[in-house]
N, C-alpha and C positions, 0 to 999 in steps of 0.2 A: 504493500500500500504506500510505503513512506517512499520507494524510489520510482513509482507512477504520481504520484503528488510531485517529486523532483523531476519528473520529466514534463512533465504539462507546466510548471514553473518556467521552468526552460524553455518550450514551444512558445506560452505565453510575454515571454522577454525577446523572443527571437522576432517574433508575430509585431510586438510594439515597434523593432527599431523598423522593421520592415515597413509596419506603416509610415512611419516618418518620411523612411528613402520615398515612400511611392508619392506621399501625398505633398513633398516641402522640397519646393527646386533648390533649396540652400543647402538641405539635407545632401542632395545628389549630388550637387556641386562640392561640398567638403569631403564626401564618400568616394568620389573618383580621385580628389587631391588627395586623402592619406594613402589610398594606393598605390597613385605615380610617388609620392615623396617616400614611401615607404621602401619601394624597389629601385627609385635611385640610391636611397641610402643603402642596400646591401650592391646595388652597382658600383659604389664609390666604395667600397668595401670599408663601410661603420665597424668599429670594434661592436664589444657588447654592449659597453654603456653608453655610446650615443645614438644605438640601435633601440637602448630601452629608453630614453629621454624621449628621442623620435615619436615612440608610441606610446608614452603617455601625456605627451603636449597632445595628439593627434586626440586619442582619446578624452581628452577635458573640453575642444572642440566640439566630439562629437554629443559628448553629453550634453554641452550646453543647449545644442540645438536643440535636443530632443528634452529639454527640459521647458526649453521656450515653446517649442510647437506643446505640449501638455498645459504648460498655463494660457495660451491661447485657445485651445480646448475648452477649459475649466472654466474660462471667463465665459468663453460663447456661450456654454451650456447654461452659468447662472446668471447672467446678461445679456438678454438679446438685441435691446435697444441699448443705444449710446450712451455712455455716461461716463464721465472724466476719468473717474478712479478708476473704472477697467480700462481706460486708455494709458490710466500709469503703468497699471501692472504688468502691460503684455508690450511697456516702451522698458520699463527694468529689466523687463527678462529679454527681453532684445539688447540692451546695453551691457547684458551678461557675457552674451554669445558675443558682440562687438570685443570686448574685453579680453576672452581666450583667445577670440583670432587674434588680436594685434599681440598678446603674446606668443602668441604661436609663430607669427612673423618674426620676431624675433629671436625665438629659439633656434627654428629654421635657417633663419642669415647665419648665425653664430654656428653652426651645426656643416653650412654647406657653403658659406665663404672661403672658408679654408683649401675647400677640394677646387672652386671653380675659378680661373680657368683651369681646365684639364686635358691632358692629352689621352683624347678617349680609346688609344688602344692600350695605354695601361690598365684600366680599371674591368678593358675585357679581357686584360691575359689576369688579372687577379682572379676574377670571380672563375674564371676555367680554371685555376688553381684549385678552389676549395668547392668539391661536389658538392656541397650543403646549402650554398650560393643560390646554385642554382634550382635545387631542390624547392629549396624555399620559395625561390621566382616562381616557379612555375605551378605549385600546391596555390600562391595566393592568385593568380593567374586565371586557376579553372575557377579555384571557390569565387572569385570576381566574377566568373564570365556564366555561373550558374547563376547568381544573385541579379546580375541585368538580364538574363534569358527569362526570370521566374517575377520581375519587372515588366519585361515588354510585354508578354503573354497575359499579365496580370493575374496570378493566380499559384496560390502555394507558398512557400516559409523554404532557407535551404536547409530545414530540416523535417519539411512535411506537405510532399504533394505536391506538382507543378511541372512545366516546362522549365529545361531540362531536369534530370534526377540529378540534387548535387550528390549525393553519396554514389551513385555509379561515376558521376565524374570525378570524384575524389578516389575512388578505390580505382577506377582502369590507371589515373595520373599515377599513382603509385606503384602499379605494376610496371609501367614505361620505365620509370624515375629506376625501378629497379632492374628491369631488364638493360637500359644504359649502362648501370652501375657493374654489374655483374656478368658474372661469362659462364656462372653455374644455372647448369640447363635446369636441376631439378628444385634451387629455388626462384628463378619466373617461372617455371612450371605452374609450384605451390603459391604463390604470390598472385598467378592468374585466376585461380582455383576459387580463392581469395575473394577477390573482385567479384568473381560472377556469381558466387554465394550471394555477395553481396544485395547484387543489382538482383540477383532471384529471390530474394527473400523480398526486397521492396515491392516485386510485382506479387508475390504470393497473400504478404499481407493488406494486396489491395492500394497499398499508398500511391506508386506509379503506374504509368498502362505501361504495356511496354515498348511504345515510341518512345516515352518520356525516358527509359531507363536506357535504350537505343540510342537517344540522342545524348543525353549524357556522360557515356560511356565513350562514343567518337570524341564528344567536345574534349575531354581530361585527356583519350590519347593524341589527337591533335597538335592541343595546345602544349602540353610535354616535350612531346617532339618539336616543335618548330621552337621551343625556346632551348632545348639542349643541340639541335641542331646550331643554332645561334653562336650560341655561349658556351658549349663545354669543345 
């Protein structure tokens, strides 16, 4: 009971930020920037701690947003007509979000002044140095590219229901990720095995049809591939 309470918790939190990205052009707008900023910081090859600053400036961003779109909510619902004080409340909590971005702006200069200018075929013989680089590029790649596919289609969470399946595209990306890494035939074997457990259990429990678990599954090998083709 307590770890279905902790999963619907979790759907339910996934479900909120989802509505923000769909419904708040700002939301998308900061959503596709911690992206790019997040994969040129591991392009510029960030140690770990300004990989972890990176993403929790990113993140105080994102909350603000999503703290402002809920008091604009909570206003409308107890104010439908105009009236001053719900015009304070929903210009503070916009003066919030105004706040972490221009911190954020600054963390960012301080963060990637450093690297730039740059002679961009260093930072690509770096990231082909360390497999986990690009690992990582490319895990946040598909889970990006399931969360706008499960956006344009409008319909589903990337952990329940929609165009494409992000768990088949997170589990095939992972089998690629592995069969690059590896030259042992019998684990991508088991690593495939894996995967299509996966993507078969989501069609069995109903959650995906199986276009959705089909397209998902291309989209993670794909995108895999064309960013290790790239980069490693």
């Amino acid at each position: 009971m307590r770890e279905h309470k902790f999963v619907e918790s979790f759907n339910a939190a996934v479900e909120g930020f989802i509505y923000v990205l769909r419904s708040e052009r700002n939301m998308r707008v900061h959503f596709l920037a911690a992206i790019l900023f997040i994969l040129l910081g591991i392009y510029l090859n960030f140690n770990v701690i300004e990989i972890s600053i990176l993403c929790v400036t990113i993140s105080l961003v994102l909350v603000a947003e999503m703290v402002n779109t809920a008091f604009e909510i909570l206003v409308d619902l107890v104010k439908s007509e105009f009236h001053p004080i719900a015009r304070v409340i929903k210009d503070i909590a916009a003066g919030a979000v105004l706040i972490t971005a221009v911190g954020a702006s600054i963390v960012g200069y301080m963060l990637f002044a450093r690297n730039l200018p740059f002679d961009i075929r260093q930072p690509i013989l770096s990231v082909r140095t360390y497999p986990w680089q690009v690992t990582f590029m490319a895990l946040i790649l598909v889970f990006s590219a399931a969360i706008i596919g499960k956006l344009i289609f409008h319909k589903g969470t990337p952990l329940r229901g929609g165009m494409p399946s992000g768990h088949a595209a997170i589990a095939f990306s992972i089998w690629t990720i592995i069969s690059f890494l590896t030259n042992n035939l019998i684990v991508i074997a088991l690593s495939f095995v894996m995967a299509f457990l996966i993507a078969r259990h989501r069609i069995k429990d109903a959650v995906h049809t199986l276009p959705e678990v089909l397209a998902g599954s291309i989209l993670g090998i794909l995108i895999t591939v064309i960013v290790f083709q790239i980069l490693r």
